[in-house]
C-alpha positions in Angstrom: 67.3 50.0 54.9 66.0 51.8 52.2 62.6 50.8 50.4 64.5 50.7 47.1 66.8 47.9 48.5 63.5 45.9 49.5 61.9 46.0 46.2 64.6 44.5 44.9 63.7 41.4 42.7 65.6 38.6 43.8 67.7 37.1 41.2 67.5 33.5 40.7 70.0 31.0 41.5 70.9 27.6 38.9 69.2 25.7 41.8 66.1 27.7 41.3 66.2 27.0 37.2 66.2 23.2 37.9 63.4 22.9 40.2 61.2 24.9 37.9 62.1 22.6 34.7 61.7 19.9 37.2 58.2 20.3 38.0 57.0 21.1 34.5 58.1 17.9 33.0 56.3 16.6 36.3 53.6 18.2 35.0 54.4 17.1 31.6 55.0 13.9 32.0 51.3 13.3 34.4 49.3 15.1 31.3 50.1 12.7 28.6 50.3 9.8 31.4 46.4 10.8 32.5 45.9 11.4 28.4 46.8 7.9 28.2 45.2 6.0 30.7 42.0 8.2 29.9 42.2 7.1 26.2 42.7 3.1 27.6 39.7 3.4 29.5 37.7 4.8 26.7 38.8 2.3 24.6 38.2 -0.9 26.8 34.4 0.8 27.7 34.1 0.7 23.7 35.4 -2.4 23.7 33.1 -4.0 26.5 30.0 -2.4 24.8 30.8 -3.4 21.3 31.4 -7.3 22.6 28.2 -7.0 24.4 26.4 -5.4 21.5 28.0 -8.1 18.9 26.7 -11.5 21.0 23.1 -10.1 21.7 22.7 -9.1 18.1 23.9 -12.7 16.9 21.1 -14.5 19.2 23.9 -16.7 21.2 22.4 -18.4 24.0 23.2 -17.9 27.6 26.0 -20.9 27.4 26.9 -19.5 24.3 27.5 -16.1 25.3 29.5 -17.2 28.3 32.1 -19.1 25.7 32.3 -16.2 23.2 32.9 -13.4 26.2 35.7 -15.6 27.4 37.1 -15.4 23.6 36.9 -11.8 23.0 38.7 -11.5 26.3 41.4 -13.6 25.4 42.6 -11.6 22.2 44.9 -8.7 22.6 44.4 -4.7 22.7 45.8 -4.9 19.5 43.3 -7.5 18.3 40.5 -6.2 20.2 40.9 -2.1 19.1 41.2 -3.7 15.2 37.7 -5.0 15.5 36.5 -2.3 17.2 37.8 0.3 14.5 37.7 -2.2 11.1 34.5 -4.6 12.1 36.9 -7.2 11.0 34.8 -9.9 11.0 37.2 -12.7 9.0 39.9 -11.9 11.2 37.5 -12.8 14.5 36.4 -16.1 12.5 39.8 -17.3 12.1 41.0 -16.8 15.5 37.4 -17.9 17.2 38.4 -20.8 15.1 41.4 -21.7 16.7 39.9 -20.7 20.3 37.1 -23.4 19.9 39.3 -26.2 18.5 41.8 -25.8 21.5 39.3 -25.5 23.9 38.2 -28.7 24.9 36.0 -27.3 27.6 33.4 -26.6 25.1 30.8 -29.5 23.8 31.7 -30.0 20.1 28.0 -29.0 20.1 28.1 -25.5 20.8 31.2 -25.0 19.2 29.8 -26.0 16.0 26.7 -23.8 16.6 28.4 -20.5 17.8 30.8 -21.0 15.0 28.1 -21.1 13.0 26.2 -18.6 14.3 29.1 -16.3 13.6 29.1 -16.9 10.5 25.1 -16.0 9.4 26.3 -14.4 6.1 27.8 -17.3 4.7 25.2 -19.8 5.2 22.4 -20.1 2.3 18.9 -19.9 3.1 17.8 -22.9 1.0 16.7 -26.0 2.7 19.2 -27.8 4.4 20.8 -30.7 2.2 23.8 -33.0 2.4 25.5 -30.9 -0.7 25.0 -27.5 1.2 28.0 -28.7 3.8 30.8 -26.0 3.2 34.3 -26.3 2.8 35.8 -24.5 5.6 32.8 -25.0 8.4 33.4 -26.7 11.7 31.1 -30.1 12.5 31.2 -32.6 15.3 32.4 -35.8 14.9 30.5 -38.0 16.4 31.9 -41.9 17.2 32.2 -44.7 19.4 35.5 -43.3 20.6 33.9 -40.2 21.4 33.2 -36.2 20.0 35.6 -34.2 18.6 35.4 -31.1 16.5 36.7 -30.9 12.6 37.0 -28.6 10.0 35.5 -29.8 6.7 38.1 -29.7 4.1 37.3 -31.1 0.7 33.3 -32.2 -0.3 33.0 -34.7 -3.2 29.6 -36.1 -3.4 29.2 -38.8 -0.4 32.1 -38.1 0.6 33.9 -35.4 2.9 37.6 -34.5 4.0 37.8 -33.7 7.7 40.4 -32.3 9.5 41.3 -32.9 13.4 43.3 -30.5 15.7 44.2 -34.0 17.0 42.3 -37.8 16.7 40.7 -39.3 19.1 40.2 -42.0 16.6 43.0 -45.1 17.0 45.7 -45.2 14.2 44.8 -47.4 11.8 41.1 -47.8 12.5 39.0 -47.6 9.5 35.5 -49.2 8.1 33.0 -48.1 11.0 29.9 -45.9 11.3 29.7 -42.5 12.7 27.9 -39.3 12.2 28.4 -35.8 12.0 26.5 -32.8 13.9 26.1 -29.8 12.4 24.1 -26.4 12.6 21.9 -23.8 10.5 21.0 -20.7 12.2 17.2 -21.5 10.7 16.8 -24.6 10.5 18.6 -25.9 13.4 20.6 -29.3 14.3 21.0 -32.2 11.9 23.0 -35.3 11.7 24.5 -37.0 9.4 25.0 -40.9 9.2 28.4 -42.3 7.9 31.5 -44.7 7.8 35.0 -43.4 8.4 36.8 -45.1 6.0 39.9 -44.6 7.5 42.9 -41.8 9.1 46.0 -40.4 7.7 47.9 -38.0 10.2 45.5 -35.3 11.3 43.0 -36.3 7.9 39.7 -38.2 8.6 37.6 -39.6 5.1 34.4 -39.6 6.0 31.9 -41.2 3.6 27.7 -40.0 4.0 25.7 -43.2 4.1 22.1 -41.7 5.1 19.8 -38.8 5.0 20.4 -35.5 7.1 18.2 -36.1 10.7 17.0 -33.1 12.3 18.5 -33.3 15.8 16.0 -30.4 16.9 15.2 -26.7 15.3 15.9 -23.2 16.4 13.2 -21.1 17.7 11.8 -18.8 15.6 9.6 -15.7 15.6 7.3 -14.0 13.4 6.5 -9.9 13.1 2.9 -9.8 12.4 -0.4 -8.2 14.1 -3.2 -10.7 14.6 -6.3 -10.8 17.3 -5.9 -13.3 20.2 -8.7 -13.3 23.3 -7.2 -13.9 26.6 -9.2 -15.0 29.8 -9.0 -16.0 33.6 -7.3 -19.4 34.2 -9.3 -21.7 35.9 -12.6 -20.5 35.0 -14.5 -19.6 38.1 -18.0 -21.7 38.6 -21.0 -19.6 37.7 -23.5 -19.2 40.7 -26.9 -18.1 41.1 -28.2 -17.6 44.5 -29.9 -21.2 45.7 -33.6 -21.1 46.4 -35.2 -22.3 50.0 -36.0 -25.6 48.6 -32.6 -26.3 47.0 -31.3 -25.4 50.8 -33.4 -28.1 52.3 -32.3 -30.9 49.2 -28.8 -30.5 50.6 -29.3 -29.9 54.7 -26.3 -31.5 55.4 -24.1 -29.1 52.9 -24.3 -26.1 51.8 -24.9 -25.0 48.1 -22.2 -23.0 47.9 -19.8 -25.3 49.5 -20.7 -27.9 47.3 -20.3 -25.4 44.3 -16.7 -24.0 45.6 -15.3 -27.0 46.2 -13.5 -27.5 43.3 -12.5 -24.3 42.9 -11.3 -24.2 46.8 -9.1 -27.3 46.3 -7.3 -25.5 43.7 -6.8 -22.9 45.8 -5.6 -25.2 48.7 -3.2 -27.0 46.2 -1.9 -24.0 44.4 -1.9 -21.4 46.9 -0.4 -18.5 44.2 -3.4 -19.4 41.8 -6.2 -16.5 42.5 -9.6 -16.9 40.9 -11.1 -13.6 41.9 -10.5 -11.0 38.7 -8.9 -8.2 40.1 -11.6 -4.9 40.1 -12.1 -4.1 36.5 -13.0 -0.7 36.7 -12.1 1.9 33.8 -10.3 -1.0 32.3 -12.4 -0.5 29.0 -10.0 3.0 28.9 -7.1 1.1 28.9 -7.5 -1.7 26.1 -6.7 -1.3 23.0 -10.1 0.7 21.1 -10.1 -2.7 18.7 -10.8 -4.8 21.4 -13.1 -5.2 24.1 -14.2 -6.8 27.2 -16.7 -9.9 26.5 -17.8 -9.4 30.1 -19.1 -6.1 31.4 -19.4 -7.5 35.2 -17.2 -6.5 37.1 -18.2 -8.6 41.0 -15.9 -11.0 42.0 -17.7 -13.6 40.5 -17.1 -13.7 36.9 -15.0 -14.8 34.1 -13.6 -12.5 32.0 -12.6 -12.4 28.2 -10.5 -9.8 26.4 -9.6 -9.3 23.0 -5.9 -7.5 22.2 -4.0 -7.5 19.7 -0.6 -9.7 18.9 2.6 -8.3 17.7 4.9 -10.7 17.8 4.2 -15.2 17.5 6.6 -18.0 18.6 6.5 -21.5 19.1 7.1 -20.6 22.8 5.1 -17.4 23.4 3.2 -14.3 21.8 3.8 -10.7 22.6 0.1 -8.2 22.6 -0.1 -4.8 23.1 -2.6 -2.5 24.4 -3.1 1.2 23.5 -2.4 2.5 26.7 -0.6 1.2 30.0 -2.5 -1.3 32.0 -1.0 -1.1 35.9 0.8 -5.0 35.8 -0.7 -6.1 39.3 -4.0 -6.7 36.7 -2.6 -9.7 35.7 -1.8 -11.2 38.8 -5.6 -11.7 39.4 -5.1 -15.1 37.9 -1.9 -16.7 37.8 -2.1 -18.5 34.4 -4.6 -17.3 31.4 -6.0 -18.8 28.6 -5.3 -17.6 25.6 -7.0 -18.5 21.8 -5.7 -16.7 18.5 -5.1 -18.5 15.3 -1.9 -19.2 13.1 -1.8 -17.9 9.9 -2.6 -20.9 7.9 -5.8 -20.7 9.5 -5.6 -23.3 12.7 -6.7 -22.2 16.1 -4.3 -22.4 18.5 -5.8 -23.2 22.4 -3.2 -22.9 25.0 -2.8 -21.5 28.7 -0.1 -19.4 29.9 2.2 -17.0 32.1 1.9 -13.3 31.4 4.6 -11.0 32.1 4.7 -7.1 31.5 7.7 -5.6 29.4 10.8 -4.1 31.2 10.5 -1.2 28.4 7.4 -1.0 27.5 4.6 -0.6 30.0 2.1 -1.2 26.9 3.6 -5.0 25.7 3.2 -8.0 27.6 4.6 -11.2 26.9 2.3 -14.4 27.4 4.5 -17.8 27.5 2.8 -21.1 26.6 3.3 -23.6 29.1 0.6 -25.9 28.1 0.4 -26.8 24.9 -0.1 -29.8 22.8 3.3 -30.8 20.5 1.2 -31.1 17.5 0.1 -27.3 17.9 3.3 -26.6 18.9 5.0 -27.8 15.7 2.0 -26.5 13.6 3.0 -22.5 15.0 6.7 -23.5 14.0 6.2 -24.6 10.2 3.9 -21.8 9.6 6.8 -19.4 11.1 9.3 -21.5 9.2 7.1 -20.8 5.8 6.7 -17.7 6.3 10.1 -16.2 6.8 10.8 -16.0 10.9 13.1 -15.0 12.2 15.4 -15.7 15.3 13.1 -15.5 18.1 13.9 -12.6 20.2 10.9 -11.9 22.1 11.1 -9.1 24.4 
């Protein structure tokens, strides 16, 4: 056989011609199909992040959050990739809406305060009164036959047009007291006495026949730098070293039994509680160059008293800072500290608490009250309130 007859180039066959066009549309075919599914999965991460991102930044509590995730997963890809792209927040009103009105899972309660919630940018940030109830808002009906929620439809005065999905009230009942629940983002609960006058198909004629009652506020927080002085939690007993003749006054105990023995119950009763102050060494390098120790001794024998300064206040806690980090086992010296600061409208505020260091931010650590007396407690709260707080978001 001659070498030109080898280097023949084989000619190809139809056969040939249809496997090649088959396996590029194969290949086709799995580009735009991996295009696809790559896109989906871009989307539904954008999607999980923006939901996420949209119930922390509202302030929703934990039960809260639970219901709204559960909503946002119940619209469509269609519905869901709209309010990803437009920020369509009327459209998610409307059907959140409809989700908590056929959902009869969720206390009328929350309902009315994630509905409310929701909508921050319609609600006014005067006081709350009875003629600030909008058209359009979802309450709670409140009666002896049980809790529903309704949509307010008309307001006239004392009176108000509600609107059921569908009554629990009889047919025909009319002519007995009831009350209403609704919410303010910063002013919290209130309720409302009144009579329903009577029902007409899915229509309730609710007439106001009291004052607004606060059924409990929000917590709120307040941005703002002020000193607060923190110390060990129970205080340990100062001791001086007993003299031969104090010895023989007490021959049958001890001096410093006699002196440790409250302290040593409190150890016995509540084991986690340490008195000893961890070693304080080079500590004065770590606080903040405003503040400083009150106590320079650093045995294991003596209170000690800082001064730091507070970044953020709430009626349930106080965020400090410190100008550089302070290793966190320091504050497991004492289990609970002391803390004294004062509000802005001047009154001291005398609490003890639970400090915990910042997941971010080795420098913050949050201090939450957990004794405190309710008039102090209030007191902190007003002078939040008057001053423009916030929601509290302390972390």
């Amino acid at each position: 056989m001659l070498l030109a007859d080898i280097l023949v180039m084989p000619k190809p066959s139809e056969s040939d011609f249809f496997w090649f066009l088959f396996f590029t549309c194969i290949m086709v075919v799995s580009y735009f199909l991996i295009n696809a599914l790559f896109k989906k999965q871009k989307y539904s991460t954008k999607r999980d992040v923006f939901s996420y991102a949209f119930i922390i930044g509202r302030g929703f509590t934990k039960e809260e959050s639970s219901h709204l995730q559960k909503f946002i997963e119940s619209l469509s890809d269609e519905e869901r990739n709209i309010l990803l792209e437009t920020k369509n927040w009327k459209l998610l009103r409307k059907q959140l809406n409809s989700y908590l009105m056929n959902h009869n899972s969720i206390k009328p309660d929350v309902a009315v305060q994630i509905f409310d919630k929701l909508m921050l940018d319609k609600v006014p940030k005067e006081p709350f009164t009875i003629h600030s109830i909008q058209v359009g808002e979802i309450v709670a009906l409140i009666t002896e036959h049980g809790e529903q929620l309704v949509r307010v439809m008309k307001t006239a005065d004392e009176d108000l047009l509600l609107s059921a999905q569908k009554l629990s009230i009889p047919e025909k009942a009319k002519n007995f007291q009831g009350k209403i629940y609704l919410f303010r983002n910063n002013e919290g609960g209130f309720y409302i006495p009144g009579e329903i006058l009577g029902t007409f198909d899915r229509a309730i004629l609710f007439h106001i026949i009291g004052a607004p009652i606060s059924a409990g506020y929000s917590h709120l927080m307040l941005s703002t730098k002020f000193q607060l002085e923190l110390s060990n939690w129970p205080k340990i007993l100062e001791q001086e070293e007993p003299s031969f003749d104090k010895m023989i006054e007490h021959d049958h105990t001890s001096i410093h039994e006699e002196m440790d023995s409250i302290e040593f119950e409190i150890k016995k009763r509540f084991d986690k509680i340490k008195s000893i102050p961890p070693n304080l060494d080079g500590l004065k390098k770590e606080i903040d160059s405003k503040g400083k120790a009150t106590s320079n001794k650093t045995n294991k024998k003596t209170n000690v008293s800082y001064i730091f300064i507070g970044t953020k206040l709430s009626d349930r806690g106080v965020i400090f800072e410190t100008k550089d980090d302070i290793n966190p086992n320091f504050w497991r010296a004492s289990e609970l500290w002391e803390i004294r600061f004062q509000i802005p409208n001047g009154i001291e505020v005398k609490s003890i608490g639970k400090i915990m260091p910042s997941n971010t931010n080795r420098s913050k650590f949050l201090l939450k009250f957990i004794e405190m007396s309710e008039e102090q407690r209030t007191a902190i709260y007003e002078d939040i309130k008057r001053l423009g707080g916030s929601r509290e978001l302390l972390n």
